[in-house]
C-alpha positions in Angstrom: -19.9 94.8 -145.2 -16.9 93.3 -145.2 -14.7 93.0 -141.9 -11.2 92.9 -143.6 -9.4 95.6 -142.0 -7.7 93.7 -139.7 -6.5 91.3 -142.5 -5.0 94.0 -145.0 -3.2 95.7 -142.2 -1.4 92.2 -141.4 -0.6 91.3 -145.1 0.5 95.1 -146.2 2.8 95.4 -143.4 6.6 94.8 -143.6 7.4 91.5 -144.3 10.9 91.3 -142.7 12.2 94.4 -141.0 15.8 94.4 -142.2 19.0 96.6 -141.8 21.2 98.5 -143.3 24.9 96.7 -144.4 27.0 96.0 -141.3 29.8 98.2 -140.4 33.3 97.4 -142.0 34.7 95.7 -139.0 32.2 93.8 -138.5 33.5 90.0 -139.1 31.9 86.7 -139.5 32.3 83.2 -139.0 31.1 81.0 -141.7 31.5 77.6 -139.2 29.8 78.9 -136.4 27.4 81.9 -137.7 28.5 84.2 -135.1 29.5 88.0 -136.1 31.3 90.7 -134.0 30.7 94.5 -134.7 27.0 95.5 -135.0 24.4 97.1 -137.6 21.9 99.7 -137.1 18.5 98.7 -137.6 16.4 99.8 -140.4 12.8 98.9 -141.9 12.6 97.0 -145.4 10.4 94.2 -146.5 9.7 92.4 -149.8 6.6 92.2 -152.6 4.9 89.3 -153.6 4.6 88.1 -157.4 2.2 86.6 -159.3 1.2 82.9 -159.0 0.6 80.6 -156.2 4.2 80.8 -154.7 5.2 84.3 -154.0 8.6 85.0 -153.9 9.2 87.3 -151.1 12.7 89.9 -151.5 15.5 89.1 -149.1 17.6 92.0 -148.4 21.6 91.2 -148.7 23.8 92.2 -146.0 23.8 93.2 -142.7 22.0 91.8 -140.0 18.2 91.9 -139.3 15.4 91.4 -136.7 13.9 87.9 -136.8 10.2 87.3 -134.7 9.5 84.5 -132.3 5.6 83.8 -131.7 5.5 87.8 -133.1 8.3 89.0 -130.5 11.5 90.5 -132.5 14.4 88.9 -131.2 17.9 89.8 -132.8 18.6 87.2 -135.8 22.4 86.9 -134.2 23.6 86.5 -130.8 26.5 84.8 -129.0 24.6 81.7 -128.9 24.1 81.6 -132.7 22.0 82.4 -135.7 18.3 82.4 -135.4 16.3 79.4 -137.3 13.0 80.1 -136.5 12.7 78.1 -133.5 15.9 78.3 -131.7 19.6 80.0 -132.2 22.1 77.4 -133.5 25.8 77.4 -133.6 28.3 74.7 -134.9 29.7 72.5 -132.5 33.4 72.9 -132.2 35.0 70.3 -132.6 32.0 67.9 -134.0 31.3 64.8 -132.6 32.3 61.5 -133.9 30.4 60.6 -137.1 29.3 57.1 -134.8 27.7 59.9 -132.5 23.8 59.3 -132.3 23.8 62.5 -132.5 24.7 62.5 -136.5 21.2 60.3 -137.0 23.1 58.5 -139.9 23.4 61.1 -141.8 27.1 61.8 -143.3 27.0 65.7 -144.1 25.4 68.8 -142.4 26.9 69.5 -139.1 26.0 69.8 -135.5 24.9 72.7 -133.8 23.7 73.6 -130.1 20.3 74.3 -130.5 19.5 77.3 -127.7 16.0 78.5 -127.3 15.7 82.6 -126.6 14.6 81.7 -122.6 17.7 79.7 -122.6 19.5 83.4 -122.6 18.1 84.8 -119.7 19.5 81.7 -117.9 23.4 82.3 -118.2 23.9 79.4 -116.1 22.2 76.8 -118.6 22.2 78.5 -121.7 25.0 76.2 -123.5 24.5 72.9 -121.3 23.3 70.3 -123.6 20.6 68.4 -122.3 19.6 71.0 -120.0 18.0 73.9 -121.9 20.2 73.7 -125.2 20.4 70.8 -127.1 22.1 69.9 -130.0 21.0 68.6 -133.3 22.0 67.9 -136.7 21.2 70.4 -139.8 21.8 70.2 -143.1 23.6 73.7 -143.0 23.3 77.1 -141.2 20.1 79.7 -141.8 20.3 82.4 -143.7 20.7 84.8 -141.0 18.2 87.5 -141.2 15.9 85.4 -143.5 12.2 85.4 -143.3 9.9 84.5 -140.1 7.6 81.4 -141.8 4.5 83.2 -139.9 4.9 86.4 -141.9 5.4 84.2 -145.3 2.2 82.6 -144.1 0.4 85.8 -144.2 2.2 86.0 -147.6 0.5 83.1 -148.4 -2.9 84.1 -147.2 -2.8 87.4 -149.3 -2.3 85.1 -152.3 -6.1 83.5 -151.7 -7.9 86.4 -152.1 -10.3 85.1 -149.8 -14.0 86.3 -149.4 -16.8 86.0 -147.5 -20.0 83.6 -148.7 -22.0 84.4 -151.9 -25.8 84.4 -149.1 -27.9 82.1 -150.5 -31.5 82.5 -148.6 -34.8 82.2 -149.1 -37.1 84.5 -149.3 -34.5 86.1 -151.3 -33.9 89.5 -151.3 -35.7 92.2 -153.4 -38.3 94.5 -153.4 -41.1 92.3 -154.4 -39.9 89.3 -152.2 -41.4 88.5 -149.2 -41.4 85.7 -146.9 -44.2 84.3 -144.9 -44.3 84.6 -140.8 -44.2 80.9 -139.5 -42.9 79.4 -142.4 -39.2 78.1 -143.0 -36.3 79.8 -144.3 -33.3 78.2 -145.7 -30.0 79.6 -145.6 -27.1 78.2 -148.0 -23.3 79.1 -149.2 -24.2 80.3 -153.0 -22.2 78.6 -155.5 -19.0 78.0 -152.7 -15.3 78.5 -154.3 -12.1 78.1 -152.8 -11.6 81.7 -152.0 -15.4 81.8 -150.1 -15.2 78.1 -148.2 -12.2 76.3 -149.5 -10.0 75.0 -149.1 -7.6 76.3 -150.7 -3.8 76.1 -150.9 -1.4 78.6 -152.2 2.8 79.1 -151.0 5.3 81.9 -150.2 9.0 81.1 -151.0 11.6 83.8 -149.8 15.0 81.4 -151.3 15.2 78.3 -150.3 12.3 78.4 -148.0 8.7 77.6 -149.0 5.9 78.5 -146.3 2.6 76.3 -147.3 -0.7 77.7 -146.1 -4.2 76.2 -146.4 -7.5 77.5 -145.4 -11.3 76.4 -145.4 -14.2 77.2 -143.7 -14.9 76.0 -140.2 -18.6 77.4 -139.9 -20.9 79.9 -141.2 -22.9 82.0 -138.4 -26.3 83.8 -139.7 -27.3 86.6 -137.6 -31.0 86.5 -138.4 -31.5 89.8 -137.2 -34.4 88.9 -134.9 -32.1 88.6 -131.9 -31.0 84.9 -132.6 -27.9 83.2 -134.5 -27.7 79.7 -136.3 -24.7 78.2 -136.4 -23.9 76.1 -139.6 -21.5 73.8 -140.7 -21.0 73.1 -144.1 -22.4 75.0 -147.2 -26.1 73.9 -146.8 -28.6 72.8 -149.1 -29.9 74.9 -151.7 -33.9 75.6 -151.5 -35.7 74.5 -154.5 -39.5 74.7 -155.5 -39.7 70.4 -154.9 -39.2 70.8 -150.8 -41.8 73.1 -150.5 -42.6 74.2 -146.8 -39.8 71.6 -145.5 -37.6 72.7 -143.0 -33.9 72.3 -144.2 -31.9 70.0 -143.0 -28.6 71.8 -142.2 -29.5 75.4 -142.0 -32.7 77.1 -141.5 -35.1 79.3 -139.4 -38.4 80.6 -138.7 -39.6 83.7 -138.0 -42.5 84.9 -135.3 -43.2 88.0 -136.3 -43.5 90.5 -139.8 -40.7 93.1 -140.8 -37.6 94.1 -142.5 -34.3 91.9 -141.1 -30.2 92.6 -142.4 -29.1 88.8 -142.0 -25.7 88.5 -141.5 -23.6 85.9 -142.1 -20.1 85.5 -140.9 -17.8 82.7 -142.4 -15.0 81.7 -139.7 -12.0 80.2 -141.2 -8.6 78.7 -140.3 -5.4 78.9 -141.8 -3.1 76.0 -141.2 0.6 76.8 -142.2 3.9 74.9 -142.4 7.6 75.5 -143.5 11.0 76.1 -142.4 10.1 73.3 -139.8 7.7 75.3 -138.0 3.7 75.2 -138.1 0.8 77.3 -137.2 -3.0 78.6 -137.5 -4.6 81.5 -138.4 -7.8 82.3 -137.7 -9.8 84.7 -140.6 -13.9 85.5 -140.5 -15.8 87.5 -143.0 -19.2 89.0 -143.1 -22.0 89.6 -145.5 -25.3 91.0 -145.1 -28.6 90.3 -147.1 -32.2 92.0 -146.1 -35.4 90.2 -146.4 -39.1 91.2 -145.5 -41.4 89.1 -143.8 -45.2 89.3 -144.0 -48.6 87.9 -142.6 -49.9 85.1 -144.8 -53.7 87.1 -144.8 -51.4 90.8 -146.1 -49.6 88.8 -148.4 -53.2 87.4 -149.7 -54.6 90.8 -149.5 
């Protein structure tokens, strides 16, 4: 069975929740990215296309709720527009272009960088050095633009991951059966990027690209005797030639005759990056084969 419910509920759900236009008085400042006048708040979101980037819609107009380590935080306030990581707003005037500050560069501007605690500290919100900072960027963020952890599940849904094709042995099937004592060998069947990786796939929304890639950390096999075997890697393939060789990776023995479900649960981890931010996500699926194990003298009989 596959345990992906927690998965499709994170990638189907809105991608950006945006707003409806801002009112008509509602004025903005192209130098500093601050607005006066407010928007009411409304859910939208954006559909992936075809191909390994997936362009993700970004509504026009008005303002919207950006998320900070999955908190929604307003994408404006008085201390700027939201970049993912911080709310920036232009220094005014700039410092001189001999400023360290610049890092060399000759265009861009310099903003205060203030991160969301900074605002519940009136006192040091805007002190540079203190809580803000400034920095130098190329140009001001799209305000309402997407959170790089929700293209990163926009990535993910891209993958079309799985869990492991269970290689094992005794195989399953009604005229399979194993021998008590002897070794069994489990193994990732035929592994593909979308079952153990890794594999790489992108979400653009605009100018921004989220990159995401994921592979398989371990592979745990409930054996269904009341024990687990943790393996890492894909595991060797049985074949006739090894004979009643224990496997070298990834194998068990069982004490005692019956039916067992083995299950076996492939952990992975995401690693994203993008919009200068990075992250993990961890992902595990599950799969289930059912062997029969028998006594060497029924098996003979």
């Amino acid at each position: 069975m596959l345990r992906r419910v927690l998965l499709v509920l994170a990638l189907c759900g809105p991608l950006l929740v945006a707003a409806s236009p801002a009112v008509a008085d509602e004025i903005c400042d192209e130098v500093t990215g601050i607005c006066e006048g407010e928007a009411e708040d409304t859910v939208g979101g954006g559909t992936p296309d075809n191909g390994d980037e997936a362009p993700v819609d970004n509504p026009g107009g008005g303002d919207a709720t950006c998320t900070d380590r999955g908190d929604r935080i307003p994408c404006r306030t008085v201390a700027g527009v939201w970049d993912g990581g911080c709310y920036v707003k232009a220094v005014v005037p700039p410092p001189r272009m001999i400023d360290p500050v610049w890092e060399g560069h000759t265009d861009g501007l310099i903003v205060t960088c203030t991160p969301p605690m900074c605002l519940e500290q009136p006192d040091q919100a805007w002190v540079p050095g203190e809580c803000a900072v400034n920095r130098w960027i190329a140009s001001l963020p799209n305000p309402g633009g997407p959170d790089p952890a929700q293209l990163a599940l926009r990535a993910v849904s891209r993958m079309d991951l799985n869990p492991i094709d269970i290689g094992i042995v005794p195989e399953e099937g009604p005229d399979r059966v194993g021998i008590v004592g002897m070794p069994q060998w489990m193994w990732v069947n035929e592994p593909a990027e979308n079952t153990f990786g890794p594999i790489t796939r992108k979400a653009t929304a605009g100018s921004v690209t989220v990159t995401a890639t994921a592979k398989v950390d371990k592979v745990v096999w409930d054996m269904g005797d009341g024990t687990s075997v943790t393996c890492v890697g894909t595991g060797t393939p049985y074949e006739d030639r090894y004979d009643t060789m224990d496997s070298p990776d990834c194998g068990h023995r069982y004490s005692k005759q019956g039916k067992y479900e083995v299950t076996a649960t492939s952990y992975w981890t995401v690693e994203w990056e993008g919009m200068g931010q990075s992250g993990t996500i961890p992902l595990d699926f599950t799969r289930t084969a059912n062997i029969v194990m028998g006594e060497a003298q029924v098996i003979t009989q």
